[in-house]
C-alpha positions, 0 to 999 in steps of 0.5 A: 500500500502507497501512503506516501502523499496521501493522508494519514489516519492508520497505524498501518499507513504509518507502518507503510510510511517508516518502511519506505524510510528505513529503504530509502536509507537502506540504500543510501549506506549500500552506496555509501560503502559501494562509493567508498570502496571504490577507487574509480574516479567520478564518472559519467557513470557514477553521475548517472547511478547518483541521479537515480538513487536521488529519483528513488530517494525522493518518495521517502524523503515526502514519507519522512515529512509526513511522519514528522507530522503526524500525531505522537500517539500515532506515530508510536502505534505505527512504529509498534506495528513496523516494528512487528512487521520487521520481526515477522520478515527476520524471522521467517528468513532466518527459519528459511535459512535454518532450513536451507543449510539444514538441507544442504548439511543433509545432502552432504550427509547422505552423498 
């Protein structure tokens, strides 16, 4: 569900809102450490890829405002329900990845 630009009224739509924010700077730290790392002078190419993270980076940037509007009681009710969303998807990967090196270790096993 796309909150961004739209009014606010749920937990949910808050939820949705602080999603789009820890992406946004999800990516900024993913090209932080990629421009850091690297030791190729500014290209076109380095132009071009900033440009873009710029565009992606925008609808955030409109969340981050929302949500800086937003009523206290709110804003904790939706981070409450972010926050449960963010433990649901930790810990789904991590059973499938328990499950994953489980299978792996059982071929090994069995071979």
């Amino acid at each position: 569900m796309d909150s961004i630009g739209h009014p606010i009224a749920t937990a949910a739509q808050v939820a949705d809102l602080l999603a789009a924010v820890a992406a946004a700077n999800g990516r900024i730290a993913a090209e932080a450490d990629r421009s850091a790392g690297s030791r190729a002078a500014v290209s076109l190419a380095t132009i071009d890829r900033l440009t873009r993270l710029a565009d992606e980076l925008r609808p955030a940037a409109a969340a981050r405002a929302q949500l800086a509007q937003l009523d206290p009681e709110l804003l904790l009710t939706g981070t409450s329900v972010w926050l449960g969303r963010r433990r649901a998807q930790l810990t789904s990967t991590t059973s499938t990845s328990a499950a994953v090196r489980a299978a792996v270790r059982w071929r090994r096993t069995s071979a």
